[in-house]
Z-matrix of the N, CA and C atoms (Angstrom, degrees):
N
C 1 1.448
C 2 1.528 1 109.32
N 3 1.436 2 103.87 1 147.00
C 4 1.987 3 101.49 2 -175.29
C 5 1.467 4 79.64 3 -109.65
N 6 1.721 5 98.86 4 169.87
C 7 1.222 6 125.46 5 173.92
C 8 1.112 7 116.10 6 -63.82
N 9 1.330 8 143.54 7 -17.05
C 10 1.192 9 152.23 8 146.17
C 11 1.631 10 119.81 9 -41.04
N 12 1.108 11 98.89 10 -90.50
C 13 1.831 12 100.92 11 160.62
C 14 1.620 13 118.28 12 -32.37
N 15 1.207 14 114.01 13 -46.57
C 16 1.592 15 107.22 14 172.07
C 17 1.337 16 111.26 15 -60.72
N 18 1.273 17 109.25 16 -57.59
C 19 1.513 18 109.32 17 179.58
C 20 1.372 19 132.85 18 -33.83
N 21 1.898 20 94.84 19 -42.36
C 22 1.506 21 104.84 20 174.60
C 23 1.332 22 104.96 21 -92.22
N 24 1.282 23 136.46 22 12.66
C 25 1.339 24 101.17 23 158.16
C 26 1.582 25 112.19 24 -114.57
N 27 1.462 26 124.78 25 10.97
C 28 1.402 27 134.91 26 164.15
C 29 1.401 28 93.16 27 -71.00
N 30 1.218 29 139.98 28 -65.23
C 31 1.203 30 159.00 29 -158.48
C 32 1.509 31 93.20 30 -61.49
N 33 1.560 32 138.12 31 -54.60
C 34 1.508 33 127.33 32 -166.98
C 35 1.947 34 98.71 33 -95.85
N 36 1.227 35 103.06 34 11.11
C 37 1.190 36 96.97 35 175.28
C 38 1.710 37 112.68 36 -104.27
N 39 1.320 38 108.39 37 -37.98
C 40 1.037 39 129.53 38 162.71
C 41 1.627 40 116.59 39 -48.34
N 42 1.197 41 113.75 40 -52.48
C 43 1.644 42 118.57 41 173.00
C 44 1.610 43 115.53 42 -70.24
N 45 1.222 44 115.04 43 -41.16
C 46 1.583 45 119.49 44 166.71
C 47 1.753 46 119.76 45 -53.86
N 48 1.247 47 100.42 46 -34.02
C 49 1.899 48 122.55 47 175.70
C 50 1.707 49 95.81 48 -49.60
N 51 2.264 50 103.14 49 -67.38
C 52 1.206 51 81.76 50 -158.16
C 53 1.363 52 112.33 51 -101.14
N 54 1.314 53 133.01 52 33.48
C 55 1.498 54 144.55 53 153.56
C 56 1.494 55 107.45 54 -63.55
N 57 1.413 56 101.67 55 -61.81
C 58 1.590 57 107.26 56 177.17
C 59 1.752 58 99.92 57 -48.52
N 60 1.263 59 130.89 58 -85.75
C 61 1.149 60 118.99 59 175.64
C 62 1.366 61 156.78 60 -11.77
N 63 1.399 62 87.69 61 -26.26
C 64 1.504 63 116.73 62 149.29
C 65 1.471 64 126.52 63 -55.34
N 66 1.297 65 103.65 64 -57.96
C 67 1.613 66 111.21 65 -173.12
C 68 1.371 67 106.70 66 -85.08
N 69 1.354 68 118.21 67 -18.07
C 70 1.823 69 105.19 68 176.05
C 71 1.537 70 114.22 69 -94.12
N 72 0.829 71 101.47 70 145.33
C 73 1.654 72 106.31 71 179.55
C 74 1.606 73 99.60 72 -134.56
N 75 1.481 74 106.75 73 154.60
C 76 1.515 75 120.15 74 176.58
C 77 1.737 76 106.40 75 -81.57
N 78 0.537 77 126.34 76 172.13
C 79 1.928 78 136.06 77 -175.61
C 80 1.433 79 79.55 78 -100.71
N 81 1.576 80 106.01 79 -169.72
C 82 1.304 81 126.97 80 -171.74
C 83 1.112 82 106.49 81 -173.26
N 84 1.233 83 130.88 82 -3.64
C 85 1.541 84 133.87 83 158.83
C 86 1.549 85 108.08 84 -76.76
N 87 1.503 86 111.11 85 -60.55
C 88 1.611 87 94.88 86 173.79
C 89 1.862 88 117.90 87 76.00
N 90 1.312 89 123.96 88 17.85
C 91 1.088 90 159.20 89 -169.92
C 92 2.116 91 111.78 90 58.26
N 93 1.339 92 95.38 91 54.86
C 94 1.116 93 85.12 92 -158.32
C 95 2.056 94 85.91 93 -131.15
N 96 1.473 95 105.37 94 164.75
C 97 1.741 96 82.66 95 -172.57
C 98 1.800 97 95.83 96 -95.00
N 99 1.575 98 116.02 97 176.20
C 100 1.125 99 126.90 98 -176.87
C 101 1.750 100 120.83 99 -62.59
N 102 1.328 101 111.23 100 1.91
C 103 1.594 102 118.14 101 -177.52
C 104 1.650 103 87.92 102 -87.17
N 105 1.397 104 136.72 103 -44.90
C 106 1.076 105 145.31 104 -162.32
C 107 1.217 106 141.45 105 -97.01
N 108 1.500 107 101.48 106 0.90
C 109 1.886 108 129.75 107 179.54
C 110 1.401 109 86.66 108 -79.08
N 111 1.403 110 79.57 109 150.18
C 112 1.714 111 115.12 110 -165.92
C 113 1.743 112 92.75 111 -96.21
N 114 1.558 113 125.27 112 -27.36
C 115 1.565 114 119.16 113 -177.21
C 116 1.100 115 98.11 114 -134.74
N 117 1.168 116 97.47 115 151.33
C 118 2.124 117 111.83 116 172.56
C 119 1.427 118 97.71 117 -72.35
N 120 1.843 119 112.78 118 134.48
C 121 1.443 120 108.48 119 -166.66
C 122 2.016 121 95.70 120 -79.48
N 123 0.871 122 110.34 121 -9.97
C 124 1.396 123 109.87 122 174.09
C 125 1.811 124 107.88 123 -67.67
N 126 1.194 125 109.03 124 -36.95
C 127 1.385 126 96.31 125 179.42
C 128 1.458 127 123.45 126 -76.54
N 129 1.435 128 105.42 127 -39.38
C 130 1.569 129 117.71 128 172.43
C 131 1.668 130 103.71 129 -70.33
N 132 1.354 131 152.37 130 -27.22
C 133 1.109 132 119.75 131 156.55
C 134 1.700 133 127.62 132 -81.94
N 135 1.520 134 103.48 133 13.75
C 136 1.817 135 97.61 134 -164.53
C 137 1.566 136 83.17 135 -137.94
N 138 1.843 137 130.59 136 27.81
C 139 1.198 138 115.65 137 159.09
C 140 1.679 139 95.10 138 -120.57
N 141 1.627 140 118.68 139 141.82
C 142 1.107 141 111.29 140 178.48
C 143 1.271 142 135.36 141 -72.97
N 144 1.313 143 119.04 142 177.69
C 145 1.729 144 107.96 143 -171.87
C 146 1.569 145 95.67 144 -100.66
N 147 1.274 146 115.82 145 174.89
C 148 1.353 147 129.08 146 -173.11
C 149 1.638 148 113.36 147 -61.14
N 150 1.622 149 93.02 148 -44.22
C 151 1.769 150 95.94 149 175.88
C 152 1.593 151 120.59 150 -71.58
N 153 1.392 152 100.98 151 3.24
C 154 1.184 153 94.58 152 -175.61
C 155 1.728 154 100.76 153 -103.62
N 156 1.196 155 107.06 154 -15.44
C 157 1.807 156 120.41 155 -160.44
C 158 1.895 157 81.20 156 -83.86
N 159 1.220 158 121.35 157 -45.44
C 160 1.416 159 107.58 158 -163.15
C 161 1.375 160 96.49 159 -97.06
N 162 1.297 161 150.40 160 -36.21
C 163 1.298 162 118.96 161 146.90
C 164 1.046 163 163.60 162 -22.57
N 165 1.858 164 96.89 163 -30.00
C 166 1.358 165 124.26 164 157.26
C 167 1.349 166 106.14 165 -69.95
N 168 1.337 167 120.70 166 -60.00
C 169 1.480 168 105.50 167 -154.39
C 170 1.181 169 103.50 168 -84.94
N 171 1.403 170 130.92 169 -21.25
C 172 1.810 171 118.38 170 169.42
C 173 1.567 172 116.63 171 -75.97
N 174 1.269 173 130.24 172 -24.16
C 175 1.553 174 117.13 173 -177.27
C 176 1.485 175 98.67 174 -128.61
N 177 1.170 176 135.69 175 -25.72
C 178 1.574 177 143.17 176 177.37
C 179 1.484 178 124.92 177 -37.39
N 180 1.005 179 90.41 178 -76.24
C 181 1.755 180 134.08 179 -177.84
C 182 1.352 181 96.43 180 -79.65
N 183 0.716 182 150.18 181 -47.69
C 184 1.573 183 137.67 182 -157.13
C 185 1.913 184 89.63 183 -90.49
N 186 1.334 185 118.79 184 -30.18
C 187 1.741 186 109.83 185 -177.28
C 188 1.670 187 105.26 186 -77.94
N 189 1.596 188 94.76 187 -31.09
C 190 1.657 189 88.09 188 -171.51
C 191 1.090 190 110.22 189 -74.52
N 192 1.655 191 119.64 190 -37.30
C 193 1.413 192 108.75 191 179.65
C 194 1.664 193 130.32 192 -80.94
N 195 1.072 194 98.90 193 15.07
C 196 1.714 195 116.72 194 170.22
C 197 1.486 196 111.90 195 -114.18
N 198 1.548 197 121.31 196 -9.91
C 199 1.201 198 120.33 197 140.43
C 200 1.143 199 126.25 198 -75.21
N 201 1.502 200 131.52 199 -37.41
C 202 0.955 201 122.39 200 177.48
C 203 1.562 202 118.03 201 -67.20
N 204 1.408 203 119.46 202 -20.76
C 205 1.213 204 111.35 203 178.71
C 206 1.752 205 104.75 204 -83.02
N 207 0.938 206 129.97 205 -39.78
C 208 1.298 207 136.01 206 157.01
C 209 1.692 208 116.22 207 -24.73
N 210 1.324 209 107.85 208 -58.74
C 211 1.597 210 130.41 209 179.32
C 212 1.747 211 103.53 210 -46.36
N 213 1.455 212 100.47 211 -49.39
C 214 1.694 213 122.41 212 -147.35
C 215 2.119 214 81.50 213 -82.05
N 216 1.190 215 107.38 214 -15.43
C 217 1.684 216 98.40 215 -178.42
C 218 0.932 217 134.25 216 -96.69
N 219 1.626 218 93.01 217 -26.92
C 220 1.737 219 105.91 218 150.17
C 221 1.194 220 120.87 219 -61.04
N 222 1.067 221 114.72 220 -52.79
C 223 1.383 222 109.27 221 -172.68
C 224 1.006 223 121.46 222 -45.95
N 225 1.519 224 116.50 223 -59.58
C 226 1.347 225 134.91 224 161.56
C 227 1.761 226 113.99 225 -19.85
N 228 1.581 227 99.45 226 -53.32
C 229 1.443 228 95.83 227 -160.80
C 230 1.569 229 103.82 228 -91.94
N 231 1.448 230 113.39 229 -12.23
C 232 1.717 231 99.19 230 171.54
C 233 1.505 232 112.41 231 -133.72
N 234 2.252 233 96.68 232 59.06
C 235 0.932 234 112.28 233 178.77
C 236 1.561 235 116.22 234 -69.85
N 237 1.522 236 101.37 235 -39.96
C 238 1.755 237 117.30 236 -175.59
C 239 1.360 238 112.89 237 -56.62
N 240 1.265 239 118.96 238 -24.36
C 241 1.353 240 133.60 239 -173.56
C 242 1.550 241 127.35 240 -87.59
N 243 1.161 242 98.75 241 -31.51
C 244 1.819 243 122.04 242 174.67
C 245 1.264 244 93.24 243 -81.13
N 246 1.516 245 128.80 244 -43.08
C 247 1.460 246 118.30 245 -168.39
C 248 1.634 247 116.69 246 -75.62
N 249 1.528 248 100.12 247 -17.91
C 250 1.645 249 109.27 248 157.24
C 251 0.695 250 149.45 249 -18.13
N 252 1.846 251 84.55 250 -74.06
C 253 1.465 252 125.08 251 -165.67
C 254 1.473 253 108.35 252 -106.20
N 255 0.894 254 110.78 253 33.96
C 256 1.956 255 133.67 254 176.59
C 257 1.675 256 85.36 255 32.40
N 258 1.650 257 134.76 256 65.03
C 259 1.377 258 127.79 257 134.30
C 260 1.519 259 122.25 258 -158.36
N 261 1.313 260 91.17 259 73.62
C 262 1.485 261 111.17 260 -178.40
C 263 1.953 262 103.99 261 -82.59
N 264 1.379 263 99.54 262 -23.80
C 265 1.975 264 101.39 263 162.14
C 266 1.524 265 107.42 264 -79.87
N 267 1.202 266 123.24 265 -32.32
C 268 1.855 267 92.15 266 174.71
C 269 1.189 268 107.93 267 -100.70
N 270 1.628 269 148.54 268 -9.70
C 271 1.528 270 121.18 269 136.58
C 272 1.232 271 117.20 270 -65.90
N 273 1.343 272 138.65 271 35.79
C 274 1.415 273 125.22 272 142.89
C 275 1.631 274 100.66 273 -101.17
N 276 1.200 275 110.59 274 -42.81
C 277 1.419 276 96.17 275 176.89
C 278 1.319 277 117.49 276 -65.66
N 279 0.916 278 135.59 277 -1.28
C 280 1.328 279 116.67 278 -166.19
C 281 1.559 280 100.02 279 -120.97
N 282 1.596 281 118.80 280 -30.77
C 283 0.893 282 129.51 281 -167.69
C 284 1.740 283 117.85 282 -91.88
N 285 1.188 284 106.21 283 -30.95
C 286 2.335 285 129.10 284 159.22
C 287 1.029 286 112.15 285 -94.92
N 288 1.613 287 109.78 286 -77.43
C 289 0.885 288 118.39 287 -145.39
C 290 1.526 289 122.71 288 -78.40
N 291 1.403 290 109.47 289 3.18
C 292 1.497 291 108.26 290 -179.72
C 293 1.762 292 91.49 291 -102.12
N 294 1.381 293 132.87 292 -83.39
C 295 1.196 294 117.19 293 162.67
C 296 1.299 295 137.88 294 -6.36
N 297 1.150 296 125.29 295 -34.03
C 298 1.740 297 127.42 296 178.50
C 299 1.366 298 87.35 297 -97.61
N 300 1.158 299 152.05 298 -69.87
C 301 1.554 300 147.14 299 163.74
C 302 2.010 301 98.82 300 10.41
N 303 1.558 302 95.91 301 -81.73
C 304 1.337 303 105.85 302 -164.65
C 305 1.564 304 107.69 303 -74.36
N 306 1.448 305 119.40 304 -18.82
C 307 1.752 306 99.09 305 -175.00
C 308 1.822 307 91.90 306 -96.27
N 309 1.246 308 130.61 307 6.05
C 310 1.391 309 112.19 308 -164.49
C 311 2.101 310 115.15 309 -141.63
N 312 1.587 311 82.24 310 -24.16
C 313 1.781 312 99.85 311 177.12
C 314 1.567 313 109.68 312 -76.32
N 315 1.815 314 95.62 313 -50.10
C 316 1.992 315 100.97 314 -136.45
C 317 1.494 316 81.22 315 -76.56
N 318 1.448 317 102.94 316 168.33
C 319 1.525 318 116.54 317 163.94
C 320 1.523 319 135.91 318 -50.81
N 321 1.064 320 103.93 319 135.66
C 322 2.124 321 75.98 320 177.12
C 323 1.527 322 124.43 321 -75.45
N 324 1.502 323 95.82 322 116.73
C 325 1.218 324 113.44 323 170.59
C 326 1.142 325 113.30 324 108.87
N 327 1.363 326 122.77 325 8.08
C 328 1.532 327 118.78 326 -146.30
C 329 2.155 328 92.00 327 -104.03
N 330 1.405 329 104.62 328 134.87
C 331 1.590 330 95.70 329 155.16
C 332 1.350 331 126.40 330 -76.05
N 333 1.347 332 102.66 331 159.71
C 334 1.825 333 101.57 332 157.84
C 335 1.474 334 126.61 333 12.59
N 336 1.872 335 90.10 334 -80.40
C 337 1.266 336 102.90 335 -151.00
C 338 1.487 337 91.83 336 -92.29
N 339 1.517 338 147.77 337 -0.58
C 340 1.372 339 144.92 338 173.51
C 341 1.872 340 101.93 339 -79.96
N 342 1.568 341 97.04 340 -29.01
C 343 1.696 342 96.18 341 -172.72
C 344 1.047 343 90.00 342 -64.62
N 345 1.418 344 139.84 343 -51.02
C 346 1.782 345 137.03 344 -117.10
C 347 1.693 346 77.29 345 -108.46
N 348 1.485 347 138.03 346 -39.53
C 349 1.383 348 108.51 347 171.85
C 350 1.612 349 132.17 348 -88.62
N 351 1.182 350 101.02 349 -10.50
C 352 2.015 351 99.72 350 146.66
C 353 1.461 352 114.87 351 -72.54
N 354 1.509 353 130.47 352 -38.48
C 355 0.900 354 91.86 353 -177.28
C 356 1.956 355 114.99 354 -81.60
N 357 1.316 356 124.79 355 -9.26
C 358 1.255 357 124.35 356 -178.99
C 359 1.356 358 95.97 357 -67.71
N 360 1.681 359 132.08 358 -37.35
C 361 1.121 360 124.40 359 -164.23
C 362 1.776 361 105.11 360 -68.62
N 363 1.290 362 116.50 361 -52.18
C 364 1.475 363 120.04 362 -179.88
C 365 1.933 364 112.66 363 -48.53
N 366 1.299 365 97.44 364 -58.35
C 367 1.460 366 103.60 365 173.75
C 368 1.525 367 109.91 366 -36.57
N 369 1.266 368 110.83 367 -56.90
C 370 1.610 369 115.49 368 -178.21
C 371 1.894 370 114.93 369 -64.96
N 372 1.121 371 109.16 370 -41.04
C 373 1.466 372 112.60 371 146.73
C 374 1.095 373 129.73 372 -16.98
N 375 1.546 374 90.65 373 -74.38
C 376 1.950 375 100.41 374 168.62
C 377 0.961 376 148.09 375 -65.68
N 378 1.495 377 102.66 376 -24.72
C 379 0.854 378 130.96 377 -177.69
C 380 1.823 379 114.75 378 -70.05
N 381 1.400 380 101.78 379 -60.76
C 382 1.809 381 114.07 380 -178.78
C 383 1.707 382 99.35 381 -94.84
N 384 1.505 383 125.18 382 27.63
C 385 1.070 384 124.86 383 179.62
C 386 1.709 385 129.77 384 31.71
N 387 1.585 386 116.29 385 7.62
C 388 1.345 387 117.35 386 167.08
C 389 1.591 388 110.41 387 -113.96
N 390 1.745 389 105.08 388 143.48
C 391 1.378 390 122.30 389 -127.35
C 392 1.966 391 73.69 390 -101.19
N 393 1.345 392 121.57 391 113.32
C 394 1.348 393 114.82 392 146.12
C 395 1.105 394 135.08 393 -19.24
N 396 1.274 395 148.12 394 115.53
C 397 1.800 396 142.27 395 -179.37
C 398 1.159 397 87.58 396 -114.01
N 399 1.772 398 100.86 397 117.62
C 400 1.279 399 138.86 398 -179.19
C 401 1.603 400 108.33 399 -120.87
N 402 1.242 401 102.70 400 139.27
C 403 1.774 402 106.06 401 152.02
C 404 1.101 403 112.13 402 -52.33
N 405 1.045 404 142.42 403 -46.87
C 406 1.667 405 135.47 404 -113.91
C 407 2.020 406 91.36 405 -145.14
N 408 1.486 407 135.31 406 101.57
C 409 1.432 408 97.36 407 150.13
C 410 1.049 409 124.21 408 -102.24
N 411 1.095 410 101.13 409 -163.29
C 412 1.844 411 100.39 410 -176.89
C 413 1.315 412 107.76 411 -116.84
């Protein structure tokens, strides 16, 4: 075997780790009833696991942010053309500003639907001005 081949299969082993990680989650009851959990089971399934936090930041982030620079060159180069076609604001969104969003905004590690309930959770924060006590911040 060359170092190559190893590489790629640390590397597809490594990505299979934090896929799986995704779908498992720890309980939070722990045989104990819900007056007496130590975490809101909402937080322990919508905070990520570790393999997913370093998955992000070793193969994640480093693709998004080389898309995003990618994104930022298009744009650039079929700027004259968007300005044409009166939508030079939704090729930026679609073309920056959604990409830098996810390699530089979202949480680490967090999916979709973990972003969209921190951020509902913060909103509500602000909203009723008392600060959630969480294990976990972000």
């Amino acid at each position: 075997m060359n170092k190559r081949h190893i590489r790629q299969c640390l590397l597809a082993g490594f990505f299979g780790l934090s896929m799986i990680s995704f779908s498992v989650r720890a309980t939070a009851d722990g045989g104990m009833d819900d007056t007496n959990s130590m975490f809101d089971t909402d937080e322990l399934q919508n905070t990520p696991s570790l393999i997913a936090m370093a998955g992000d930041l070793l193969l994640a982030r480093p693709i998004l942010a080389g898309i995003t620079l990618v994104g930022t060159g298009l744009f650039v180069a079929t700027l004259p053309f968007s300005a044409a076609g009166g939508n030079v604001r939704e090729a930026a969104t679609v073309l920056v500003k959604g990409p830098a969003e996810q390699a530089f905004v979202r949480c680490l590690g967090c999916t979709a639907t973990q972003e969209r309930w921190r951020k509902e959770r913060e909103a509500k924060e602000a909203q009723t001005g008392i600060k959630t006590d969480t294990a976990v911040n972000y």
